[in-house]
C-alpha positions as CSV (number, residue, x, y, z in Angstrom):
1,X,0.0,0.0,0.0
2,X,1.1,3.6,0.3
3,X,2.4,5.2,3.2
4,X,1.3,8.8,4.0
5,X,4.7,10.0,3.1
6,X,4.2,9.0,-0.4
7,X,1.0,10.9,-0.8
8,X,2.4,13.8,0.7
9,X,5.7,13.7,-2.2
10,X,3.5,12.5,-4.7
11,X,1.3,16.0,-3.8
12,X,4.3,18.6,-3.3
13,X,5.5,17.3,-6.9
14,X,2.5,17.7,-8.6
15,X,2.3,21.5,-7.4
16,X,5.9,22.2,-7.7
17,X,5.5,21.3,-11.4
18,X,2.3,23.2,-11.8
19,X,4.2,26.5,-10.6
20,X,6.9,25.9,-13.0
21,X,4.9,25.3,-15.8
22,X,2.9,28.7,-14.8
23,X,6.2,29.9,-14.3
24,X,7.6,29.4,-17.8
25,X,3.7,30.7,-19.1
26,X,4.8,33.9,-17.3
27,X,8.5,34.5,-18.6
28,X,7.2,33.4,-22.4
29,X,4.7,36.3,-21.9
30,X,7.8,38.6,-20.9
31,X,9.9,38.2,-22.9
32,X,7.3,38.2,-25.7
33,X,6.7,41.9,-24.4
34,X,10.0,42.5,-24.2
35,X,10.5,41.7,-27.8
36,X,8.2,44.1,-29.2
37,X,9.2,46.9,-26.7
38,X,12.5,46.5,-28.4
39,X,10.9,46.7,-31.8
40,X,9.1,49.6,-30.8
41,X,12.6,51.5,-29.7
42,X,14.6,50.1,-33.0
43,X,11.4,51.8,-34.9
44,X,11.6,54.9,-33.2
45,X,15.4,55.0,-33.0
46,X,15.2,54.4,-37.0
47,X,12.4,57.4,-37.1
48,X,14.8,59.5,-35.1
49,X,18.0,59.3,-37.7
50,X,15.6,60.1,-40.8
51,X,14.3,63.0,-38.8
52,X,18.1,64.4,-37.8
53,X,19.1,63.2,-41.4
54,X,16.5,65.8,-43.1
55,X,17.3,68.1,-40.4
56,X,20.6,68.1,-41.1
57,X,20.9,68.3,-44.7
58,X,19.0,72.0,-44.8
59,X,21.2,73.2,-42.2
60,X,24.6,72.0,-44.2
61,X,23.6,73.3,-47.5
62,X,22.9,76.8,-45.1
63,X,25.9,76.5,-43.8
64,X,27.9,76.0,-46.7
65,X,26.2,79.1,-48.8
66,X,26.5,81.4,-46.0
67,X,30.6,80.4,-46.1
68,X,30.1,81.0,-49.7
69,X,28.6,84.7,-48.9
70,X,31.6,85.8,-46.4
71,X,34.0,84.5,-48.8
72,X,32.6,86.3,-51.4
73,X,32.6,89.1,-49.5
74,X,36.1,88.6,-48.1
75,X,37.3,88.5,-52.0
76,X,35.4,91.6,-52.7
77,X,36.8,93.7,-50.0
78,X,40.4,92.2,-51.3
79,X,39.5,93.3,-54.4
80,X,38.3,96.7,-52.9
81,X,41.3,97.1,-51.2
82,X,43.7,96.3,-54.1
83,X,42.0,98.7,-56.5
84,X,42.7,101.9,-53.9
85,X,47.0,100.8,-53.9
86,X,47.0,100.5,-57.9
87,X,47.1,103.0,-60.1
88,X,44.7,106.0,-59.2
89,X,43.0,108.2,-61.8
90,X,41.9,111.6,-60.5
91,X,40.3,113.7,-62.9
92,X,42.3,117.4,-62.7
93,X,40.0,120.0,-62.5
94,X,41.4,122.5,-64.5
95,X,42.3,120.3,-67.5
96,X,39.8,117.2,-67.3
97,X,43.1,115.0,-67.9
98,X,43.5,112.0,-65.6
99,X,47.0,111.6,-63.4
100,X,48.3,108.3,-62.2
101,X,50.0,107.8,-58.7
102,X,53.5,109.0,-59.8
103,X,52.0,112.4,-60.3
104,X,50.4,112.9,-56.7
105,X,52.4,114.3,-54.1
106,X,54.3,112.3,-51.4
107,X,51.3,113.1,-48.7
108,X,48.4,112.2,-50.9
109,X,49.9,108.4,-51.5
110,X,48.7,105.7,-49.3
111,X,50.4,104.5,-46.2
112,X,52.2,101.7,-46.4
113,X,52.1,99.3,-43.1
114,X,54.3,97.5,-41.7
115,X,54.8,94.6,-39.8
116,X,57.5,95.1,-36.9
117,X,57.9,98.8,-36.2
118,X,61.2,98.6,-34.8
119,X,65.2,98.3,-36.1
120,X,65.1,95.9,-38.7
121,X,67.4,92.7,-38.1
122,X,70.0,93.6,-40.7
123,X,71.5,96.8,-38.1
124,X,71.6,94.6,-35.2
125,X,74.1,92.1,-37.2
């Protein structure tokens, strides 16, 4: 026959294994939620890099024509700037001729800047 201690393992086994099959119900469910979260973030992630991509691109091609503009306007103000040191026409007023630069008197030429301000190098050889 069986002895009560029999009965009493035969029992505890039966619900040990029906908490480990409700157990494994459980985690299947988890990780089945868990799955799909980390769809949802890869999605959204994905979402995110087209939205910083065509962000991104405006701002570049903005960027790179407004670096266009100030070099432009760099080479413009070069060119401004060489213009007034070459040769200068100013219309005389009593003949209507134009004079170039060798014809204007030492004040009227431009300054010419310099660097170092001191002794040059060769005098303190």
């Amino acid at each position: 026959m069986i002895d009560p201690a029999q009965i009493v393992l035969f029992l505890v086994i039966i619900i040990l294994t029906t908490l480990l099959v409700a157990l494994g119900i459980q985690v299947f469910f988890i990780l089945r939620e868990l799955r799909r979260a980390v769809a949802k973030a890869n999605k959204i992630l994905e979402d995110t890099g087209i939205i910083t991509e065509s962000v991104s691109t405006p701002l570049a091609t903005l960027s790179t024509l407004m670096m266009g503009i100030k070099t432009g306007i760099s080479a413009a103000n070069l060119l401004k700037n060489v213009s007034k040191f070459g040769e200068k026409k100013i219309e005389d007023k009593n003949d209507g001729e134009l004079k170039s630069d060798d014809s204007l008197s030492e004040d009227k030429k431009p300054l010419i800047r310099r660097f170092f301000k001191g002794a040059s190098r060769k005098s303190n050889l």
